[in-house]
N, CA, C and O of each residue as an XYZ file, in Angstrom:
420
protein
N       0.835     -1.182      0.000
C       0.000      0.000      0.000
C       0.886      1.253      0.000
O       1.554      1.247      1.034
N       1.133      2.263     -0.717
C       1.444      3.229     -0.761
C       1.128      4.560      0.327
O       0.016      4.937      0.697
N       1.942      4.908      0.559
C       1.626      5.840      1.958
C       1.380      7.170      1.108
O       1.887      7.307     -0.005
N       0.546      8.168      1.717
C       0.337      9.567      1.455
C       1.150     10.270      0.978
O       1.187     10.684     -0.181
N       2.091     10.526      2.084
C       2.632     11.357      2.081
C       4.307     11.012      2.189
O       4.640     10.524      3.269
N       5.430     11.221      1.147
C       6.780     10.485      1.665
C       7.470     12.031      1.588
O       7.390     12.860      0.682
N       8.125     12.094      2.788
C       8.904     13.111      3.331
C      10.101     12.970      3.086
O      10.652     12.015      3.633
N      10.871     13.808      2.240
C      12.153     13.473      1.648
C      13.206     14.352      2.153
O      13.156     15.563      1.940
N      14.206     13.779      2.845
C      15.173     14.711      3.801
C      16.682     14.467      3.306
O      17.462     13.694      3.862
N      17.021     15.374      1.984
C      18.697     15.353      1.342
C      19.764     15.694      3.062
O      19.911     16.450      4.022
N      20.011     15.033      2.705
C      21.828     15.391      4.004
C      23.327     15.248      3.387
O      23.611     14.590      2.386
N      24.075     15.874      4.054
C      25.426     15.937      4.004
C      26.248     16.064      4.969
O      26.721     17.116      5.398
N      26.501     14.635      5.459
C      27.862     15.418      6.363
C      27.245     15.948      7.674
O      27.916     16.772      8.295
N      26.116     15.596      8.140
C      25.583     15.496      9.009
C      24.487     14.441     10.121
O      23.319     14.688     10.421
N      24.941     13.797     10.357
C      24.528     12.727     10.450
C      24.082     12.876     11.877
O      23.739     11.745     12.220
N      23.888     13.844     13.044
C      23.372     13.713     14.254
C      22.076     14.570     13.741
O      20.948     14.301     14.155
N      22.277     15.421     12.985
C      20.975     16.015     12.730
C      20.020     15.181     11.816
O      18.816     14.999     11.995
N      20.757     14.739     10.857
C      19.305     14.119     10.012
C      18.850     13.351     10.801
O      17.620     13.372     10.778
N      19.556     12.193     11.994
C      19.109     11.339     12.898
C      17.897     12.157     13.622
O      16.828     11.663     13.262
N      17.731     13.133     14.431
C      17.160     14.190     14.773
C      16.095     14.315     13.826
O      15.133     13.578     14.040
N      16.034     15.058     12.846
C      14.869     15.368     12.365
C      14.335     14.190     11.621
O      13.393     14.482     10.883
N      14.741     12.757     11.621
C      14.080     11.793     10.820
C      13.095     11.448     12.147
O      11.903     11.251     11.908
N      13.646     11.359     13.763
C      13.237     10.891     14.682
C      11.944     11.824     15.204
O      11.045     11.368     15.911
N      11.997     12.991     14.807
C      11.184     14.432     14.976
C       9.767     13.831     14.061
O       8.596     13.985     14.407
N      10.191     13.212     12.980
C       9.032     12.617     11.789
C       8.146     11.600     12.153
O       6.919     11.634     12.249
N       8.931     10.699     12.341
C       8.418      9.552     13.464
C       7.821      9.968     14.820
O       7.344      8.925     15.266
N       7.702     10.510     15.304
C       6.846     11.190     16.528
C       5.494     11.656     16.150
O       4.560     11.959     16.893
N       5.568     11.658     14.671
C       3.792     12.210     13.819
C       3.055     11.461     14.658
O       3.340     10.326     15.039
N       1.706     12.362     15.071
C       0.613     11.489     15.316
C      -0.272     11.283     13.686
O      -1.482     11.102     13.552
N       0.644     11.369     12.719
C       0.090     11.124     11.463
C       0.519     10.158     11.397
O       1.529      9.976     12.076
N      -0.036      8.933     10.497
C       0.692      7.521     10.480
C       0.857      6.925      8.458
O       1.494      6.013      7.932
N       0.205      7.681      8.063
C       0.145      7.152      6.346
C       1.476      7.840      6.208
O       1.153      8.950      5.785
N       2.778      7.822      6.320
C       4.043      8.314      5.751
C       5.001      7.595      5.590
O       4.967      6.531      6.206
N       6.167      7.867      4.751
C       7.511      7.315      4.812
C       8.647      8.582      5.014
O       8.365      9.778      4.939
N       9.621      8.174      5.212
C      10.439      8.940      5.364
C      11.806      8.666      4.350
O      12.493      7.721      4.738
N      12.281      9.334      3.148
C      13.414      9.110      2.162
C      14.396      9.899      2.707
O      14.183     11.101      2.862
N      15.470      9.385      3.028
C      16.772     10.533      3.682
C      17.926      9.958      2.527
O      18.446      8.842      2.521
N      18.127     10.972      1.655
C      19.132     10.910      0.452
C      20.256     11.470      1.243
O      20.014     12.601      1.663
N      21.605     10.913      1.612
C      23.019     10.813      1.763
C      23.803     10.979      0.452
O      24.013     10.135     -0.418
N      24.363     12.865      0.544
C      24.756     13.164     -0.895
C      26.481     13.156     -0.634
O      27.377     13.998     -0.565
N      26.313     11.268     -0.510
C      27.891     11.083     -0.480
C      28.515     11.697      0.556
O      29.465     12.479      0.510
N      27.886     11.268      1.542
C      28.538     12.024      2.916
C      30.335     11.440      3.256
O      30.505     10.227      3.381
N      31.207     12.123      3.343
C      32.457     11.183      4.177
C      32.438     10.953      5.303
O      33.494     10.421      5.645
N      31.318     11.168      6.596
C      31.042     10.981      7.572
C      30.412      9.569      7.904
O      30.478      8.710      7.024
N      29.791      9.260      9.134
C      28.936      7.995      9.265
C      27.665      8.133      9.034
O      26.871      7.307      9.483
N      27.264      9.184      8.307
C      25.668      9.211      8.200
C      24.861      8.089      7.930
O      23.874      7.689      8.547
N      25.431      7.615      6.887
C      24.422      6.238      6.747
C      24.747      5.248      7.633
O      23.632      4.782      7.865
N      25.834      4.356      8.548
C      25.875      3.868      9.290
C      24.852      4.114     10.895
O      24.562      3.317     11.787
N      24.481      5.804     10.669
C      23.930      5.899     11.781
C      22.671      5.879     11.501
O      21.938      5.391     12.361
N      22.062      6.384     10.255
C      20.768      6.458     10.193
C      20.377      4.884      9.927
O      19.170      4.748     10.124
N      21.134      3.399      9.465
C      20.519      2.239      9.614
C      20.641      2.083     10.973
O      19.642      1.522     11.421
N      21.621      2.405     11.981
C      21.658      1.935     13.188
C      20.421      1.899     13.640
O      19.744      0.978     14.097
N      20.168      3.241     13.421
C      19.095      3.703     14.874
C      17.952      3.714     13.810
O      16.957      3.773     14.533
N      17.489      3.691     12.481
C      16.555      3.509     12.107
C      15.750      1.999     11.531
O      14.598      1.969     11.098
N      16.943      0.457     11.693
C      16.960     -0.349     10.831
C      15.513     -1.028     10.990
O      14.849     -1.590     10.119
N      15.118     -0.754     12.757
C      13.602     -1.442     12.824
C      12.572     -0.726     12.314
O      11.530     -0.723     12.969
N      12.595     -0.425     11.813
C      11.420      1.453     11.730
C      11.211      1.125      9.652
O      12.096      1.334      8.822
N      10.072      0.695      9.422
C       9.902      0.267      8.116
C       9.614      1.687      6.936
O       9.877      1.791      5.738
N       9.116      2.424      7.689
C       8.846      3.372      7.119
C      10.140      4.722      6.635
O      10.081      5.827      6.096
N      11.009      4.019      7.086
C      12.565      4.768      6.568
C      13.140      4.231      5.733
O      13.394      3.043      5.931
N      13.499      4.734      4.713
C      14.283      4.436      3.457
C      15.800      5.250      3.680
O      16.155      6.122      4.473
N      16.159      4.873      3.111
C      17.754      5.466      3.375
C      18.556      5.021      1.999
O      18.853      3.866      1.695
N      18.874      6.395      1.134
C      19.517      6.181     -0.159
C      20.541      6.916     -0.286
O      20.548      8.083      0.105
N      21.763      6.221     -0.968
C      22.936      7.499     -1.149
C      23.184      7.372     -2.425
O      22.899      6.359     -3.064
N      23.896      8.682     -3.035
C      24.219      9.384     -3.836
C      25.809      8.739     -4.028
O      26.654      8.850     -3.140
N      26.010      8.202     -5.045
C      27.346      7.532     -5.969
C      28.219      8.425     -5.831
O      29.308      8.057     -5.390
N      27.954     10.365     -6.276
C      29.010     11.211     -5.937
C      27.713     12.376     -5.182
O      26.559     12.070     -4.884
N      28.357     13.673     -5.034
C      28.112     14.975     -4.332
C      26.992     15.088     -5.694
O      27.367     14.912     -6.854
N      25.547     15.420     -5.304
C      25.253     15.970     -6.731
C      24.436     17.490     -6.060
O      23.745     18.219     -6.772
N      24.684     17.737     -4.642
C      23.469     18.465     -4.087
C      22.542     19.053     -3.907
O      21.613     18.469     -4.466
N      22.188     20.008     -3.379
C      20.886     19.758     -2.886
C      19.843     19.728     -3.531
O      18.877     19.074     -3.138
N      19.833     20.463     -4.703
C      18.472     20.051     -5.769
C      18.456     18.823     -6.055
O      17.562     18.140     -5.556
N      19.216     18.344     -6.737
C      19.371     17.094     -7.512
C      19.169     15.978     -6.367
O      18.769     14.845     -6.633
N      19.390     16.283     -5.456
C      19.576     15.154     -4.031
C      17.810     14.992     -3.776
O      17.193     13.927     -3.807
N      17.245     16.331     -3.529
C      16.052     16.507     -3.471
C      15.230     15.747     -4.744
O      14.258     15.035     -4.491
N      15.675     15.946     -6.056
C      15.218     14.896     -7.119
C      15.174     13.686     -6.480
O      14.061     13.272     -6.154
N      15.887     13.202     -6.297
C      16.954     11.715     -6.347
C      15.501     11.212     -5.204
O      15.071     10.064     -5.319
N      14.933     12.064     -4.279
C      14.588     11.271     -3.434
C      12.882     11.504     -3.444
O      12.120     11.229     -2.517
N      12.525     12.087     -4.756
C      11.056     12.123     -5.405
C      11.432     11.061     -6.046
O      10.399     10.392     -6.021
N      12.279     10.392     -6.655
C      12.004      9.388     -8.245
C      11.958      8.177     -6.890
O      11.496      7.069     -7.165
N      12.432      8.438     -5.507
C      12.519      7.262     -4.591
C      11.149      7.069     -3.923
O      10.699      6.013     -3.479
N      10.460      8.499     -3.931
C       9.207      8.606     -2.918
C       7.747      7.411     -3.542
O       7.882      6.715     -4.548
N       7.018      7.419     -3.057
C       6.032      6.247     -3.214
C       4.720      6.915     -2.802
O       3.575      6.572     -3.094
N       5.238      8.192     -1.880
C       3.503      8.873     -1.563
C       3.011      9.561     -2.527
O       3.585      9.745     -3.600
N       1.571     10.126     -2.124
C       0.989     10.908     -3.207
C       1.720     12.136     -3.164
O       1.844     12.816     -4.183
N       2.217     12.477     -2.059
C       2.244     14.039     -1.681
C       3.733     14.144     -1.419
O       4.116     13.146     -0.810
N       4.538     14.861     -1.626
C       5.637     15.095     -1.370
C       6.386     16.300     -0.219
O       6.494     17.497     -0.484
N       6.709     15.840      0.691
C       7.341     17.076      1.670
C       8.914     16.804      1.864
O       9.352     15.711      2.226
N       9.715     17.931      1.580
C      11.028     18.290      1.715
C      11.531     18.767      2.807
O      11.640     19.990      2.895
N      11.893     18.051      3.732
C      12.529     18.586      5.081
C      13.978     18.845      4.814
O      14.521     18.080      4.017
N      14.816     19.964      5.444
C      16.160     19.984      5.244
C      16.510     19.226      6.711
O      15.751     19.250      7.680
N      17.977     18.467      6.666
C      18.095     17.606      7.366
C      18.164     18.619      9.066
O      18.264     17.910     10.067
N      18.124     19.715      9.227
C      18.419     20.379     10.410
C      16.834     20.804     10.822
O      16.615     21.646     11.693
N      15.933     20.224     10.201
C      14.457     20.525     10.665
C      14.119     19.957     11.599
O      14.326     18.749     11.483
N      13.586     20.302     12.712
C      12.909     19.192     13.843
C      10.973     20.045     13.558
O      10.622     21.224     13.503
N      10.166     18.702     13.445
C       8.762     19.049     13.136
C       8.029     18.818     14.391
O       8.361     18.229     15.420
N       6.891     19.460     14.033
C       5.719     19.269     15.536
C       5.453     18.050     15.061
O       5.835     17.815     13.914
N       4.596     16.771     15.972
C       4.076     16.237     16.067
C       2.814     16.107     15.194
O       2.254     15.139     14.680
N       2.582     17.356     15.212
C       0.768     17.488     14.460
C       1.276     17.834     13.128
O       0.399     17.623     12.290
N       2.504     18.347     12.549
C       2.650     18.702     11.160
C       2.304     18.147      9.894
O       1.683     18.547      8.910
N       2.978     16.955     10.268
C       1.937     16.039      8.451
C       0.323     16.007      8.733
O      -0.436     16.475      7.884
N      -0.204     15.417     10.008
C      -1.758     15.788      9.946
C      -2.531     16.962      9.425
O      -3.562     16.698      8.806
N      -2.257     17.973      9.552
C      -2.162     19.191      9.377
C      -2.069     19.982      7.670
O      -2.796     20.675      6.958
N      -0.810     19.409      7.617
C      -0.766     19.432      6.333
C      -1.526     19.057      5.083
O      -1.880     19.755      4.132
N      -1.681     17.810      5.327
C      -2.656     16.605      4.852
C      -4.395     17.242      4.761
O      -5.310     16.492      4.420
């Protein structure tokens, strides 16, 4: 089943924050979502951390980028990945309310 709404969060090189605002997403009392976090070739542990702490959590996708292509193109990269009807772009330093995708929606 395809979820509503897939929330697509490009990062770089930051990997305590996207952890942060992916975890900020997951706190929705909205529940039809996914979450796409495009890694634009980070040299950091970003993706090691976002499977750590996200690997049980089905509704997280986690994709990286072959080289640097940023932030537009990263933001592409993770619409051709999304699956909802609706598309929302978080930058990875966003922390959201609780009620925001309901709301939105």
């Amino acid at each position: 089943m395809k979820p509503v709404v897939s929330v697509v969060i490009p990062t770089f090189n930051r990997a305590q924050m996207v952890c942060d605002c992916v975890a900020s997403v997951l706190s929705s009392d909205f529940e039809d979502y996914e979450v796409v976090v495009v890694d634009d070739c980070s040299p950091d542990d970003t993706g090691e951390r976002i499977r750590a702490r996200f690997s049980g959590e089905s509704r997280v996708r986690y994709v990286r980028n072959a080289v640097n292509k940023q932030l537009g193109a990263s933001r592409n990269v993770g619409a051709v990945h999304a699956r909802g009807k609706y598309l929302l772009f978080l930058d990875d330093d966003n922390i959201v309310d609780k009620e925001m995708l309901g709301r939105l929606v």
